[in-house]
C-alpha positions as CSV (number, residue, x, y, z in Angstrom):
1,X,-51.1,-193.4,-203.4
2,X,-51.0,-197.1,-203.9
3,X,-54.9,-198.9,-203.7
4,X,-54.6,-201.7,-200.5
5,X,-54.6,-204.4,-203.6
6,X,-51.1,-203.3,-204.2
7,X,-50.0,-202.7,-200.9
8,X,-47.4,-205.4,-200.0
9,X,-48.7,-205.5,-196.2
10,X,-51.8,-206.4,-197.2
11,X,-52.9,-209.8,-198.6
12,X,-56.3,-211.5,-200.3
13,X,-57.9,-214.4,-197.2
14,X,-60.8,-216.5,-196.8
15,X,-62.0,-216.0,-193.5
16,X,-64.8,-217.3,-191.2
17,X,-65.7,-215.8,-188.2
18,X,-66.7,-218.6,-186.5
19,X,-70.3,-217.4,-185.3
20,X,-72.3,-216.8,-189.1
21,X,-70.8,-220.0,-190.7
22,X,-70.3,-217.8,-194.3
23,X,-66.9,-217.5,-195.7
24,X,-66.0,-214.4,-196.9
25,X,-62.8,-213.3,-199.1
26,X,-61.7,-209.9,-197.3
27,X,-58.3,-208.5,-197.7
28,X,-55.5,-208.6,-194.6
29,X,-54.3,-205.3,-194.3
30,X,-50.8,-205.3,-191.8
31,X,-50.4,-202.2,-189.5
32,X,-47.3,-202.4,-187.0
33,X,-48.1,-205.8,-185.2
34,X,-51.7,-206.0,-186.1
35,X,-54.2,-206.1,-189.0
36,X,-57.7,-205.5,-190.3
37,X,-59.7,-207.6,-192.3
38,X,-61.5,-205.4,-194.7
39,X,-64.1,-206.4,-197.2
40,X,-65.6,-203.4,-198.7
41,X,-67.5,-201.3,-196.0
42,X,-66.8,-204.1,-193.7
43,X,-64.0,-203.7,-191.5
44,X,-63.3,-206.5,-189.1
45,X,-60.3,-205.9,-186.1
46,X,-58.0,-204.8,-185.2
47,X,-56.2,-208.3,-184.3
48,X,-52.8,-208.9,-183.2
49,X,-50.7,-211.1,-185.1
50,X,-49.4,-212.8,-181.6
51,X,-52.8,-213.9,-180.8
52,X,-53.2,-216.0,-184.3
53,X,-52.3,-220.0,-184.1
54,X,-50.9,-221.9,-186.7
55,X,-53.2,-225.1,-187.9
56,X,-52.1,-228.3,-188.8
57,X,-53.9,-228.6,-192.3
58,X,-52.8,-229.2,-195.6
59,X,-53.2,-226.8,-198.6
60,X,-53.4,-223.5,-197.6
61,X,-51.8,-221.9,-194.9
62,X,-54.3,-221.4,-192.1
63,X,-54.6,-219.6,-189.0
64,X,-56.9,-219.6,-185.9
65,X,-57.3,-216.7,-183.1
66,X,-56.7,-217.5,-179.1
67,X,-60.1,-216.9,-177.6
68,X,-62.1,-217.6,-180.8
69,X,-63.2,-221.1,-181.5
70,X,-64.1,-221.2,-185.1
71,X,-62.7,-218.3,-186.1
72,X,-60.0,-218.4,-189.0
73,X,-57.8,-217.0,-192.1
74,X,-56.1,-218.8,-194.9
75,X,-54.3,-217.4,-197.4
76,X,-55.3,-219.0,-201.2
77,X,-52.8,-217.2,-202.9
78,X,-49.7,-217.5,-200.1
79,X,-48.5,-215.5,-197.8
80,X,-46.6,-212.1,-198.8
81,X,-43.4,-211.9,-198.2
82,X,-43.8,-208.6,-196.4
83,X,-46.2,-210.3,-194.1
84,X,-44.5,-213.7,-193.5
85,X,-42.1,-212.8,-190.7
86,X,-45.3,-211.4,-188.7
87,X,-47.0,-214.8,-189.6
88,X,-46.7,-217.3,-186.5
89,X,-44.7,-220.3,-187.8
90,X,-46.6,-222.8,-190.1
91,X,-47.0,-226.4,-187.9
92,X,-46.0,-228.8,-190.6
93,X,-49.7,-231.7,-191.3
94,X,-48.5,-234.6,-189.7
95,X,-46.4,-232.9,-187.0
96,X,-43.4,-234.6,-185.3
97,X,-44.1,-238.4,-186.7
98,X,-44.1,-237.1,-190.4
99,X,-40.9,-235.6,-189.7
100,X,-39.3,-238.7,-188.0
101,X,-41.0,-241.1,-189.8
102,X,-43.8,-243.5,-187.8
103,X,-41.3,-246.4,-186.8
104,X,-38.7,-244.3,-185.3
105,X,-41.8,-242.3,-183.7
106,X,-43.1,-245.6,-182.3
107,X,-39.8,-246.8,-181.0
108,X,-39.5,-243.2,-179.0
109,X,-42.8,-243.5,-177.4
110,X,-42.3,-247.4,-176.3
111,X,-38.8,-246.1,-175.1
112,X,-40.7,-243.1,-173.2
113,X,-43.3,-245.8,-171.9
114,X,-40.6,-247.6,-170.3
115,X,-38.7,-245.1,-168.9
116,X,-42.0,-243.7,-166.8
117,X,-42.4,-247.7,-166.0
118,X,-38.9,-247.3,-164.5
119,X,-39.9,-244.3,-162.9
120,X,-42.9,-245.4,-161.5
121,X,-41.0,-248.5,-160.0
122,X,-37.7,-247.1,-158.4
123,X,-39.2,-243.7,-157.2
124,X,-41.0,-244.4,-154.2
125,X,-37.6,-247.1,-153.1
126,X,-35.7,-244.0,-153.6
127,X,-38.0,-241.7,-152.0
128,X,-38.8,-243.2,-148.6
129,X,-34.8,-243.1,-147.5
130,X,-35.5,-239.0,-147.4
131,X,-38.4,-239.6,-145.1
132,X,-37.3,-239.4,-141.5
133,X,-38.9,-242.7,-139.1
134,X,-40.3,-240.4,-136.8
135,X,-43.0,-238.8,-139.9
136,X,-43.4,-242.5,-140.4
137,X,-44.6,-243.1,-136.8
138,X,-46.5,-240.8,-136.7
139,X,-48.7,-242.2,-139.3
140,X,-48.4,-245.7,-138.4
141,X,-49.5,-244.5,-134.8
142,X,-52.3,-242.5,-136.6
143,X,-53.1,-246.1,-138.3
144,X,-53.4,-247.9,-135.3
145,X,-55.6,-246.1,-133.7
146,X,-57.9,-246.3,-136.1
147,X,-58.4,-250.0,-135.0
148,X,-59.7,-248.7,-132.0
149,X,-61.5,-251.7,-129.9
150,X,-60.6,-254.4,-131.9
151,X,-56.6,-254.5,-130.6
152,X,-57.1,-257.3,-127.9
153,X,-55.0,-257.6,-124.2
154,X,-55.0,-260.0,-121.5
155,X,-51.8,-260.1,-119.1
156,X,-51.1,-263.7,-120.4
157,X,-51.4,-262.8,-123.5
158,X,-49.7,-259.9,-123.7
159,X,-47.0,-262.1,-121.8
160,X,-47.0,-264.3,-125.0
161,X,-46.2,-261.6,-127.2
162,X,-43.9,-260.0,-125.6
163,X,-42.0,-263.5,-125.3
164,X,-42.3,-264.4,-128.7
165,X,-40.7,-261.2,-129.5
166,X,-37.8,-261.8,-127.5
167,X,-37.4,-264.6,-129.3
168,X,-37.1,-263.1,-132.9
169,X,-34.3,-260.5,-131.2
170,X,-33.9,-257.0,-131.6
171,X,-36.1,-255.8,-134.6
172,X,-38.7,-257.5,-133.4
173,X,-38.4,-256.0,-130.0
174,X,-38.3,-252.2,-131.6
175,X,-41.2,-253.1,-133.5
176,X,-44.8,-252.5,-131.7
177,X,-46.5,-256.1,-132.2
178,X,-50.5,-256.6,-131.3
179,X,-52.9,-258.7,-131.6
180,X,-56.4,-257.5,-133.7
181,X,-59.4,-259.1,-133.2
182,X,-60.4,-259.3,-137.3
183,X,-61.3,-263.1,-138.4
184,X,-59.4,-263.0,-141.0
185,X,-55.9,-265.2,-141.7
186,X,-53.5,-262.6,-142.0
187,X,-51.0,-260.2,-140.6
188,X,-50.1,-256.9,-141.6
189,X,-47.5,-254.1,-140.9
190,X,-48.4,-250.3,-140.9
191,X,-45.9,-247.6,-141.1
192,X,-43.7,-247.0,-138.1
193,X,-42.9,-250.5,-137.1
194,X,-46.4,-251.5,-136.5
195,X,-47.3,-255.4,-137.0
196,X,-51.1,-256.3,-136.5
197,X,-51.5,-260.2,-136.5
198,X,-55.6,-260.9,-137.3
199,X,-57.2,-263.6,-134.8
200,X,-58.2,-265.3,-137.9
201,X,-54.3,-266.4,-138.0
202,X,-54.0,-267.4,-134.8
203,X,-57.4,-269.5,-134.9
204,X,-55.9,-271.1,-138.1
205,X,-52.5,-271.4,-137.2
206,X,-51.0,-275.0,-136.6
207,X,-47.8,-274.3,-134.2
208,X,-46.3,-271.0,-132.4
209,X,-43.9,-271.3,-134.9
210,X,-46.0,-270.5,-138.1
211,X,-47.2,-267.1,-136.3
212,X,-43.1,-266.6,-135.7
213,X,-42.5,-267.1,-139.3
214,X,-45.3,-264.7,-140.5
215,X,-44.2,-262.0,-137.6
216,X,-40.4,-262.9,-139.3
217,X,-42.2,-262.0,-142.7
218,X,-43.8,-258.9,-141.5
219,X,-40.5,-257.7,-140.0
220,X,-39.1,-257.8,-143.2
221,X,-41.7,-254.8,-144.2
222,X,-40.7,-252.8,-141.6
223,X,-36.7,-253.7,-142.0
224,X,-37.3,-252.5,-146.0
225,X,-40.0,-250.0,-145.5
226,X,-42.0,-251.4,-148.0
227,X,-45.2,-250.5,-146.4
228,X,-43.9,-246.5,-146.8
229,X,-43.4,-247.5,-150.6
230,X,-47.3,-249.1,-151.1
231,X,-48.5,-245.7,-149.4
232,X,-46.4,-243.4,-152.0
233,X,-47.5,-245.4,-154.9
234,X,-51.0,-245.6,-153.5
235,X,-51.6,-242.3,-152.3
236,X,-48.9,-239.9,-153.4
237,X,-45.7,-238.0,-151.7
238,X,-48.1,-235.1,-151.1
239,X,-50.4,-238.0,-148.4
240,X,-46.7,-238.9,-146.3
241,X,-45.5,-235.7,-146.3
242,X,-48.3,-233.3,-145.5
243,X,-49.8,-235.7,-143.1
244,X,-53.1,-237.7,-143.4
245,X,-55.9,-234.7,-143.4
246,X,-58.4,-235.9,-141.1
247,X,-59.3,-239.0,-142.8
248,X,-57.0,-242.0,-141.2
249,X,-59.9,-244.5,-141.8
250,X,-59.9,-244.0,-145.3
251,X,-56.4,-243.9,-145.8
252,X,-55.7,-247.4,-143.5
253,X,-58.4,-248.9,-146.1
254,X,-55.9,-247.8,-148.8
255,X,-53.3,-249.3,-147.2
256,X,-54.9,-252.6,-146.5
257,X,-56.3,-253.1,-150.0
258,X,-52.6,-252.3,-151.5
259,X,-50.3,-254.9,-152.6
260,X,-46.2,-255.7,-152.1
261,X,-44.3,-255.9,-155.4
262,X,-43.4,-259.6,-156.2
263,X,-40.0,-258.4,-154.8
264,X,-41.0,-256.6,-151.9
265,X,-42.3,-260.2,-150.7
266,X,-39.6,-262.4,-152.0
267,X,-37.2,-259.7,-149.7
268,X,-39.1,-260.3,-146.6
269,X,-39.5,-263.7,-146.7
270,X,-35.7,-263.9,-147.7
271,X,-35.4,-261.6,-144.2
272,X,-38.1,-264.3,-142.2
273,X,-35.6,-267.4,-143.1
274,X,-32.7,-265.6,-142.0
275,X,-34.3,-264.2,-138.8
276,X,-35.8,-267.6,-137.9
277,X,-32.8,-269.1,-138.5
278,X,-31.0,-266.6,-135.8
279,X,-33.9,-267.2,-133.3
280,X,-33.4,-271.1,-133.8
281,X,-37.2,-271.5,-134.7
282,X,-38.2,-274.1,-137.5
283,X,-39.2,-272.9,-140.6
284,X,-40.8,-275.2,-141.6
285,X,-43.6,-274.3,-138.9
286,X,-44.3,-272.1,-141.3
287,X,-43.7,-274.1,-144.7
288,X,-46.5,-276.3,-143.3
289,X,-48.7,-273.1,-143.3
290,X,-48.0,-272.2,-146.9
291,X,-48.3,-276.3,-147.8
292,X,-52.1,-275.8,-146.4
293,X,-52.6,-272.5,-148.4
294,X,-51.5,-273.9,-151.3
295,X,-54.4,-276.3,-151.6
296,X,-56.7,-274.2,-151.0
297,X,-55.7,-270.6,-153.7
298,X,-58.0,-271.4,-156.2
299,X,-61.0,-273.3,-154.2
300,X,-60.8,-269.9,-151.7
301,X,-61.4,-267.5,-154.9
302,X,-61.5,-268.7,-157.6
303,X,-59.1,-268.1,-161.1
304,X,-59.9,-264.3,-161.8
305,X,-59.1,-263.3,-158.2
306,X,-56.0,-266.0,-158.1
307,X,-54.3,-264.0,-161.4
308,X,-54.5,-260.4,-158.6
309,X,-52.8,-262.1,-156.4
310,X,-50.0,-263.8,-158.0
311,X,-49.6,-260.4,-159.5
312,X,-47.8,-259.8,-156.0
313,X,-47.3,-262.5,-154.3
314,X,-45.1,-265.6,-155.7
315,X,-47.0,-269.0,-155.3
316,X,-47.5,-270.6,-151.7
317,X,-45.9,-274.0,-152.8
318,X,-42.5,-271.8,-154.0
319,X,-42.5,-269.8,-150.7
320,X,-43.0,-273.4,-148.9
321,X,-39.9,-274.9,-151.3
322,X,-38.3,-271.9,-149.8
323,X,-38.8,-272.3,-146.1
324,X,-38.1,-275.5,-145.8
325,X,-35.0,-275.5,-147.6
326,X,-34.0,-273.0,-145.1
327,X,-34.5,-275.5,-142.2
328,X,-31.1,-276.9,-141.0
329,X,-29.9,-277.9,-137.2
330,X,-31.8,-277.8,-134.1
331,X,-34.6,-276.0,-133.1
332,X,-36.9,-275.2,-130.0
333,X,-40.5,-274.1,-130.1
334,X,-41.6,-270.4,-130.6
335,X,-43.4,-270.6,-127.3
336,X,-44.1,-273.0,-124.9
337,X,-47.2,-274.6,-124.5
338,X,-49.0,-272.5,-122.0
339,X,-47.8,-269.5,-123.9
340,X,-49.4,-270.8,-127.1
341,X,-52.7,-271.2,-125.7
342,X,-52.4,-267.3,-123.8
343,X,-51.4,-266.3,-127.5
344,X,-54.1,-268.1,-128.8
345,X,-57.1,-267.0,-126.5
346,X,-55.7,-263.6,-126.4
347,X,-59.0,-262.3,-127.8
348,X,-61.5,-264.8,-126.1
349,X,-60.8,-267.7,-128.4
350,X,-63.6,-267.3,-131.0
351,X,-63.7,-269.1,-134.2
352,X,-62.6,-267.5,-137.4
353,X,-64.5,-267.9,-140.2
354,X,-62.3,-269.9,-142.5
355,X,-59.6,-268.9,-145.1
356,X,-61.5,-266.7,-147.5
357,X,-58.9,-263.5,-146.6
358,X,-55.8,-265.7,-146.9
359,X,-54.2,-264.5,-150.1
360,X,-53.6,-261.1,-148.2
361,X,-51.0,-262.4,-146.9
């Protein structure tokens, strides 16, 4: 009978065990698909051969055991060929870039990068036409409550609104408009056809006509369902579709603090011109208003906080070029005059503090 030195399922390994720290040279000896390592008295096992892990090293082949950090084999004088087809396969040092070579590597991972870019982009304008505008109501009219006593009402003013809606047609009349009493100059839309316009805007605002253009501009949200697209990328499809768990205030902060794409505001502001130009209300009511902002982007902030927002929003003086090159023929005031001062004292008439909030726009 053969000793286990001339077996050929058996095979001379260094091995450390991971816990003691000593090598030791014991010999592999294969039985079916498992082995001992035996060194001397000492027998070690039995281990299965599925549970060993090829290492990335060079020299040697080497092997580590699932379930035992530290623990390895490596065979100094190579691996039998009676025992190499039980072997897991050897992971060559280097792994996939040595094979490729590191340019073509790099050129796969920038082409990967830009291909979860893409992704990351187009997936929530793809996925909000799945999502019915009912499940979308039902969060904005989650959202809306949230504002609890701040929504403000008087029968003039609500008069007011409901005129100057008539005026921007039917969108605007599907759409549920009010007015929030937040002194800050801005407007917003929520999901579902919501559009909150702050008292700070109305406090601010010159004319009827720039509150028509920004309602125009907040219309062109709700016609694009962009404000469905900020909530995907902000909170996930898991948020719109499984509902909002309880915490609606949270959620409406998330919303709030989330940004339109460049795009997204170019879109509605390409919808306000059009819409304003069907209602035969000036644009540049509005133009005036982004002339004013204009002047005042980096005094209100300051640089850091002017690069956020021009990541989203193009410059007031281009979206002013804009307006007013959309301004041809006739036109007649959003509201009258009584109307304007209903709309205006619709939540007691209170001063707003000045423009701090305006890049939210």
């Amino acid at each position: 009978m053969p000793s286990m030195s001339e077996r050929s399922d058996a095979a001379a390994v260094w091995h450390y065990d991971g816990a003691s720290g000593l090598r030791r040279e014991p010999l592999l000896v294969a039985d079916g698909s498992g082995f001992e390592l035996v060194e001397g008295d000492r027998r070690e096992g039995p281990y299965a051969f599925a549970d060993l892990i090829a290492q990335a090293a060079p020299g040697d082949p080497q092997f580590g055991l699932r379930g035992r950090p530290g623990w390895r084999i490596g065979f100094g004088e190579g691996v039998p060929a009676a025992l190499a087809d039980r072997l897991p396969g050897a992971r060559r040092y280097g792994g996939w870039i040595d094979r490729i070579g590191l340019w073509p590597a790099a050129g796969a991972f920038a082409l990967l990068s830009a291909l979860v870019l893409f992704l990351l982009a187009t997936t929530p304008a793809m996925l909000v036409r799945v999502i019915p505008r009912s499940a979308e109501a039902r969060i904005g009219d989650l959202m809306v409550g949230d504002f609890g006593g701040r929504i403000c009402s008087t029968d003039e003013g609500d008069a007011a609104v409901a005129a100057l809606k008539a005026r921007m047609g039917p969108p605007a009349m599907l759409a549920d408009v009010r007015v929030v009493d937040i002194p800050m100059v801005n407007a917003i839309t929520l999901p579902g056809g919501h559009v909150l316009i702050f008292r700070g805007l109305l406090d601010q605002a010159a004319s009827p006509d720039e509150v028509a253009g920004v309602l125009a501009h907040e219309l062109g949200h709700v016609e694009h369902r962009h404000v469905l697209q900020a909530l995907f990328r902000q909170l996930g499809l898991s948020v719109v579709l499984g509902g909002l768990d309880g915490n609606v205030g949270g959620y409406t902060n998330v919303l709030l603090s989330a940004s339109y794409s460049r795009s997204d505001e170019a879109q509605a502001d390409g919808y306000a011109i059009d819409a304003l130009d069907s209602a035969r209300i000036s644009p540049m009511g509005v133009a005036g208003f982004f002339d004013r902002l204009s002047k005042v982007e980096v005094k209100a902030k300051g640089a850091a906080a002017l690069m956020g927002y021009l990541a989203s929003h193009p410059m007031s003086s281009e979206r002013k070029a804009r307006f007013a090159a959309g301004a041809k023929g006739s036109y007649s005031p959003a509201l009258d005059a009584a109307q304007w001062e209903a709309l205006r004292e619709i939540c007691g008439g209170r001063p707003a503090e000045d423009w701090k909030d305006a890049f939210a726009l």
